[in-house]
Every structure is written in structure tokens, then in C-alpha cells.
C-alpha positions as CSV (number, residue, x, y, z in Angstrom):
1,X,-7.9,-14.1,8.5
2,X,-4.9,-13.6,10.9
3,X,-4.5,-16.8,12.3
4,X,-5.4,-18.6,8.6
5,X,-3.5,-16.4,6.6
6,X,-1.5,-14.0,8.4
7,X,0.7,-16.3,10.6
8,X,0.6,-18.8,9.0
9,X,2.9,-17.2,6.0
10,X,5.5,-16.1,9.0
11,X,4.2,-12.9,9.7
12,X,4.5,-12.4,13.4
13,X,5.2,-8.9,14.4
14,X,2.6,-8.1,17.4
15,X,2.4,-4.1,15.4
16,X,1.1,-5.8,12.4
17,X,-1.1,-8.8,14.0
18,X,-2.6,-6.2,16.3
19,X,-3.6,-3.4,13.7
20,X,-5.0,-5.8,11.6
21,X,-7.1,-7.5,14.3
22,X,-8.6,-4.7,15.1
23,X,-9.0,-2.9,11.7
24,X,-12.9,-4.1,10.7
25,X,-11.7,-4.9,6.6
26,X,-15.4,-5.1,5.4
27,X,-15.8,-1.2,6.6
28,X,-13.4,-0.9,3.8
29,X,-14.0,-2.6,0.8
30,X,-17.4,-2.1,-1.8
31,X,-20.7,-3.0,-0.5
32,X,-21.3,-5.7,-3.1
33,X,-17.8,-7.4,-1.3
34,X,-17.9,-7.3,2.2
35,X,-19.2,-11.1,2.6
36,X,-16.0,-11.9,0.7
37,X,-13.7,-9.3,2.8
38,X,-11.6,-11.7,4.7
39,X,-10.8,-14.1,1.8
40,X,-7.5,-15.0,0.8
41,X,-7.3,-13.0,-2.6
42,X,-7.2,-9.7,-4.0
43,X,-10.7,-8.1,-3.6
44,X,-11.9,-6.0,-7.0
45,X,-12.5,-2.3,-6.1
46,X,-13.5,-1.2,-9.4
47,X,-12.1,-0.8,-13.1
48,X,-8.8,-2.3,-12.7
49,X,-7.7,-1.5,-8.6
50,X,-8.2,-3.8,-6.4
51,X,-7.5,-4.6,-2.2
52,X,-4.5,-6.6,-1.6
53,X,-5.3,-9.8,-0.4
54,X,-4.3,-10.0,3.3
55,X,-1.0,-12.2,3.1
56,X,0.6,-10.2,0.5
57,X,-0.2,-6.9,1.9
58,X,1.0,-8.3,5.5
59,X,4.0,-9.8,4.6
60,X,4.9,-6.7,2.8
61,X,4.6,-5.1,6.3
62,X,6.5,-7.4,7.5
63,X,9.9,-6.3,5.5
64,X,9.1,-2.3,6.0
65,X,9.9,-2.4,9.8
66,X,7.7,0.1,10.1
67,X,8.2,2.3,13.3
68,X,5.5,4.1,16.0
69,X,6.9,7.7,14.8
70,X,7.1,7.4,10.5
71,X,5.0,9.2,8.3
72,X,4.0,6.8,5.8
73,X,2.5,7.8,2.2
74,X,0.1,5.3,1.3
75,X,-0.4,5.2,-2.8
76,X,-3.4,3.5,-3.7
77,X,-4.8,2.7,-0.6
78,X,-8.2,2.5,-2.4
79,X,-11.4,2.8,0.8
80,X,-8.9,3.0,3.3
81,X,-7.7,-0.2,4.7
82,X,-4.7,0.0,4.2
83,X,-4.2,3.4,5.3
84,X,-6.3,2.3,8.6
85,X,-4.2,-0.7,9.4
86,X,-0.8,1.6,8.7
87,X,-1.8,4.4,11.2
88,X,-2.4,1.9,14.0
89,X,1.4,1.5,13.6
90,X,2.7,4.7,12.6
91,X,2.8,8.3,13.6
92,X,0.7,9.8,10.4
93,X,-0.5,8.2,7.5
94,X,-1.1,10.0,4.2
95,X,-3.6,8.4,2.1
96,X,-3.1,8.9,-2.0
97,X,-6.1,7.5,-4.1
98,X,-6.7,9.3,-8.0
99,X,-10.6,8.2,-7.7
100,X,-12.4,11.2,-6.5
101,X,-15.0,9.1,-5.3
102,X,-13.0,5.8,-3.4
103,X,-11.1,9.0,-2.0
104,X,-14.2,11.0,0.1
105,X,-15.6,7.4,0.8
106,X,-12.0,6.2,1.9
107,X,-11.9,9.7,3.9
108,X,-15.4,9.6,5.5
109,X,-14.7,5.5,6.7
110,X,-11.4,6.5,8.3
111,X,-13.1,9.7,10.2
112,X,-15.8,7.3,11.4
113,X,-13.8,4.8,12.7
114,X,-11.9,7.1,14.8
115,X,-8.8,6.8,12.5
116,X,-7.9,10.7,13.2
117,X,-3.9,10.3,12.2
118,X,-4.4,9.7,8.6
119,X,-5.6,11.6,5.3
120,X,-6.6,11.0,1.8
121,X,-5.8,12.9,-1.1
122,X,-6.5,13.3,-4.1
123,X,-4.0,13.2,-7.0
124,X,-2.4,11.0,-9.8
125,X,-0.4,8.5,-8.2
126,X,2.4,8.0,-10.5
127,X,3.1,11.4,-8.7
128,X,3.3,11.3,-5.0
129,X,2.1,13.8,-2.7
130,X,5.4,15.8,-2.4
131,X,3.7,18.5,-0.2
132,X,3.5,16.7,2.2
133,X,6.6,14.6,2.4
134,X,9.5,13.5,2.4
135,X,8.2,10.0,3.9
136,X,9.9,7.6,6.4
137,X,7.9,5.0,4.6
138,X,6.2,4.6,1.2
139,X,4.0,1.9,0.1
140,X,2.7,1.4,-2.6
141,X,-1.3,-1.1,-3.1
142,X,-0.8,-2.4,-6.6
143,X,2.0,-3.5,-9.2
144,X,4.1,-1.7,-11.0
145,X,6.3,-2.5,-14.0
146,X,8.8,0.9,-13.3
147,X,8.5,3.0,-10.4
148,X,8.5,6.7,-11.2
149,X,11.2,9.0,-10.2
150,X,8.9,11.1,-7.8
151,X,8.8,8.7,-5.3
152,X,13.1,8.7,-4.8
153,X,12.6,12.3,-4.1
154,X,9.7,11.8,-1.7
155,X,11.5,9.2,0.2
156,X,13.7,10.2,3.3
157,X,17.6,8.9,3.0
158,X,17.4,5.6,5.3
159,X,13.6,5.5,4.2
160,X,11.9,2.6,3.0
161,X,9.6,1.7,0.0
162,X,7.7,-1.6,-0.4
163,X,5.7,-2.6,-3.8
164,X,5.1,-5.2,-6.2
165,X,6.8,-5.1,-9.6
166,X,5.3,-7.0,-12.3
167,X,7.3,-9.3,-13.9
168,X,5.4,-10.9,-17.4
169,X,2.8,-13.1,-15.4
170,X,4.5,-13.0,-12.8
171,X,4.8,-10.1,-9.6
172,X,8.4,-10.4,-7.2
173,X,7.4,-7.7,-4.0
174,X,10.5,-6.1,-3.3
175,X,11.4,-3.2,-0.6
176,X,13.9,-0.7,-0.9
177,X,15.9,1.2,1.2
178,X,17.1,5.0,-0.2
179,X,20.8,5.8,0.9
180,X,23.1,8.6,-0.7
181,X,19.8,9.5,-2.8
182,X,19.4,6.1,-4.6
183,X,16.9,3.0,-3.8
184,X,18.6,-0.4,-3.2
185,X,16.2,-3.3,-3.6
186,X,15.9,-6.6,-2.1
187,X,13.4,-9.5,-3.2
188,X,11.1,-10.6,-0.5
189,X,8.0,-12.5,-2.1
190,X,6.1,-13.3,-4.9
191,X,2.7,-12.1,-5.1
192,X,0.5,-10.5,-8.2
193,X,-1.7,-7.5,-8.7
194,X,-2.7,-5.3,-11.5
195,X,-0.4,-2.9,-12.7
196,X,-1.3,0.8,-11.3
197,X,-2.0,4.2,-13.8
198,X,1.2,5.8,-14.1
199,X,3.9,2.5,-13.3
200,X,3.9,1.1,-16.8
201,X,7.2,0.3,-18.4
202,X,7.2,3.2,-21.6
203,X,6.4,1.4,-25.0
204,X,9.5,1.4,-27.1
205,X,9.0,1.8,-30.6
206,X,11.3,0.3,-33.4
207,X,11.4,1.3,-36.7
């Protein structure tokens, strides 16, 4: 997966190459999956979620920067990959899934595996877990067609936030960088995933 996917789409941080050589992904996706857990797409997870497929959710490591001593929220992260291959890298990892049951499973694959820097909670995910921020880094494992004001607030001043914002048929990852309490975006790659609970653009209604 690394050396077929990973590199080969310019990825070549030795934080991120490492972490995910040595995160197992099949521990982490649905039973039914795991023959399929190194492909090169998005991997369903059930109703409408799904695991990033490896060179989208890589590259968009790639343009966080993320550093050994960030807490990093992790919305979405699903049965824990994500969250698993983030706290190889960083200091603390908190987890944020709104399925009770991906989030004990998720929970009980990270303890496991060893993975003793990192947590999942439970919780919408349009909202954040403020408690325990503000974050150095946010990212977020889906699309999203606005991003919801919680996260600005959640998000440290020089912090960074990395998603994937729907666009029609199309998806443009971007990451941000908060400074004098507002995110500036930059456009990095294009990629697709379904839109997450809580991130679609309000219906306008016209008379």
C-alpha cells in the first residue's frame, strides 16, 4: 500500500510512511472488508461513512505538518485507523465517532493494539469535542459541504485543520491554518468522500 500508493502520489515524510507501515489497517476496518483493506479506494463502514482510501487520507497528512507534541482531534475516525496512524505521530489523539457502536469497537482495537495515547468519544460531530481542546490539529475523515463554526473555536491560533469539501461531484481537500481567530484555506488535492452528518450546506428556501 505504501510503496503503491503512498509514495508514489509524493508523500514522503518518514512520520507518515512509518506510522502507516506499522499500523495493521485490516484491524480497523469491518470484518466483511479486511481482504479488501489495503485497496486503493474508500472502504464502506456502514450507512453512509466510510475509511479514506490510503492516498487521500496520506496526502492529507502530508499538508498538516503534523508535529511529535500536537494534540490532534480526529472527527470521524470511524474503527480507529486513522486515530492509530495519527498517535504514532503525535503527542495525543482524541478520537470523535457519533456511532455508539464503531466508537467501543474503535476504542477496544486501539487498547489492544497498544495504542495508549489516544481516545474515542462519543458525540455528534458537526460539534467537536470542546472539553477536551483547543487542538493543535484537527482532521476531519469525510466531506463536508460547510464546516461548522465549533471547530474555529476548537482550533488553537497557528493550528491547523485538514478536510475535504464537497464541491457538486466533485471533492477539493483543503487545510487551513487559524490566525487572529479566522481559518485561511489553501487547496491541496482533489479527492471525494461522502458528505458527513452535520457539514451540509443549509437548504435555502425561495418563495
Amino acid at each position: 500500500m505504501v510503496d503503491t500508493q503512498v509514495r508514489p502520489s509524493d508523500v514522503t515524510k518518514f512520520p507518515i510512511i512509518d506510522a502507516m507501515l506499522n499500523v495493521p489497517r485490516e484491524l480497523y476496518v469491518p470484518q466483511g472488508q479486511r481482504e479488501a483493506a489495503y485497496v486503493g479506494d474508500n472502504i464502506p463502514l456502514g450507512g453512509d461513512r466510510v475509511l479514506l482510501e490510503p492516498r487521500t487520507f496520506a496526502k492529507l497528512l502530508d499538508g498538516l505538518e503534523i508535529r511529535p507534541g500536537d494534540v490532534i482531534l480526529d472527527v470521524g475516525c470511524g474503527l480507529g485507523y486513522s486515530t492509530a496512524v495519527l498517535a504514532r505521530m503525535a503527542e495525543f489523539v482524541v478520537g470523535l465517532e457519533d456511532d455508539p457502536e464503531r466508537a467501543q469497537e474503535a476504542q477496544a482495537t486501539l487498547s489492544a493494539n497498544g495504542v495508549d495515547n489516544a481516545a474515542v468519544l462519543e458525540g455528534p460531530l458537526a460539534e467537536g469535542a470542546e472539553k477536551n481542546g483547543p487542538y493543535d490539529v484537527i482532521v476531519i475523515e469525510g466531506a463536508v459541504e460547510t464546516l461548522p463554526e465549533a471547530f474555529v473555536a476548537q482550533l488553537n491560533d497557528g493550528g491547523r485543520i485538514g478536510c475535504l469539501f464537497s464541491e457538486g461531484t466533485l471533492g477539493v481537500a483543503r487545510v487551513g491554518v487559524k490566525a487572529d481567530g479566522r481559518i485561511s484555506w489553501r487547496s491541496s488535492f482533489n479527492a471525494a468522500a461522502p458528505v458527513l452528518t452535520g457539514f451540509e450546506r443549509p437548504e435555502v428556501f425561495a418563495l
